[in-house]
N, C-alpha and C positions, 0 to 999 in steps of 0.2 A: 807477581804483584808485590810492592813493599809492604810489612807490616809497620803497623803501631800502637805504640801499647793505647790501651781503655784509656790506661788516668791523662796520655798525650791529649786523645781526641777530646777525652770529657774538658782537660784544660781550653782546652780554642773555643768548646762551646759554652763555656762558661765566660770564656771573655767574650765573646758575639752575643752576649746577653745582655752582659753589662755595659756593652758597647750601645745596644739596642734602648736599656733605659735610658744613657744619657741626650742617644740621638732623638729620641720620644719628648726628654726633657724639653730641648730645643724646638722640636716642633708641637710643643703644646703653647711657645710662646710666640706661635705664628698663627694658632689657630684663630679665626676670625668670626665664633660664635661661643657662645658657653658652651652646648652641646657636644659640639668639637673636642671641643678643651676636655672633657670630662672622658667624652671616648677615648681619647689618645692618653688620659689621665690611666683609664683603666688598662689600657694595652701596656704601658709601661709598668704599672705593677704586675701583670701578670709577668713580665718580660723580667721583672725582678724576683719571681718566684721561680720562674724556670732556673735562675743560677741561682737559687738556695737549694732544687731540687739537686740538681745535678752534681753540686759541691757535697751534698748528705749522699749523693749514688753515690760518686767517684772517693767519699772517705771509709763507702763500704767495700770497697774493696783491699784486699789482703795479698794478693797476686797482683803480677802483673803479664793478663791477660790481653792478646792481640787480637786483634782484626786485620784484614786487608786495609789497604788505603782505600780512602773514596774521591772521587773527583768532583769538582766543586765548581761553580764560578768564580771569577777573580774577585774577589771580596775589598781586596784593597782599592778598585776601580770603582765599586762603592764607594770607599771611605771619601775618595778622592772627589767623587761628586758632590759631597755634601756642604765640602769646602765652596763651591762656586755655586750653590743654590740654596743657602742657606736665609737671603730674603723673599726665594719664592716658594710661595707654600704649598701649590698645586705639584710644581717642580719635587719639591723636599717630598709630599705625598707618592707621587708617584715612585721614588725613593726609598721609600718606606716600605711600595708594595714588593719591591723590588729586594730588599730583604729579608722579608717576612719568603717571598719565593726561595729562595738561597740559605733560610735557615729550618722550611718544611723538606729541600732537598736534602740538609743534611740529615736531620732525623730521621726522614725516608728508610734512606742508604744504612745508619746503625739500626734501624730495627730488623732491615734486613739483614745485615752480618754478624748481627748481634748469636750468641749462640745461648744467652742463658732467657728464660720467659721473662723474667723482672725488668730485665731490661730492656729486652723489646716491645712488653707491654708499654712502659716510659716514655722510649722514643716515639711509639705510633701516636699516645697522646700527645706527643710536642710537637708532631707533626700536624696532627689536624689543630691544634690549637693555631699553630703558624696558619695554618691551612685558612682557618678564619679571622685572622688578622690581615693577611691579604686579600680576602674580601673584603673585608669593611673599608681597606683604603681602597681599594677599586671601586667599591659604590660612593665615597664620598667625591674622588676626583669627577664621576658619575656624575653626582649632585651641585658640584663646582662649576663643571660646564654647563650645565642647563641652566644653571640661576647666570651663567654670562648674555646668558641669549632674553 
């Protein structure tokens, strides 16, 4: 299996972060209640705290330490979707959940091949953190449809 170094993976995840706050941006300007707005307000900060962590992990390293590679979904077919539902918000929600799933996989995957505790400790937290950000866009798409009916 290929290696790569830490500071490689920790780079991807820290732009899938930043990539996260601006898409967050976007869709707090589609939300369609204050509530909304406020929720999605806090999931983007938090989504901004994950790459100030992760940029303070990856400057504590002195080596350059590898892992296996990990397989992922196509991330770019994300990106690619956001382009063509970018006025629907249930659309864009569902989007959301959708990588909030794809960035709890990746954390998953480094805490499992992580080999030091600090930083598997890390990752397991930014997995269940993702972990509950794709709930809450699951229950609000939830909420979306039933107020249709």
């Amino acid at each position: 299996m290929p290696q790569k170094t830490i500071t490689t993976i920790l780079e991807l995840a820290i732009g899938k972060e930043l990539a996260a706050v601006k898409f967050y941006h976007q869709l707090m300007q589609q939300a369609t209640t204050f509530e909304q707005l406020e929720a999605i307000r806090k999931i983007e900060l938090m989504e901004r705290r994950h790459a100030e962590i992760l940029q303070e992990y990856k400057n504590s390293f002195s080596n350059e330490a590898t892992i296996p590679s990990i397989d992922l979904p196509n991330l770019e077919e994300s990106i690619e979707k956001t382009n063509t539902l970018l006025k629907d918000f249930p659309g864009l929600l569902h989007l959301a959940a959708e990588r909030e799933e794809v960035a709890q996989l990746l954390y998953s995957q480094l805490a499992e091949h992580s080999s030091e505790a600090k930083g598997k400790r890390l990752f397991q937290k930014l997995a269940t953190e993702e972990q509950k950000h794709r709930a809450f866009f699951l229950d609000l798409i939830h909420q979306l449809n039933h107020q249709a009916y």
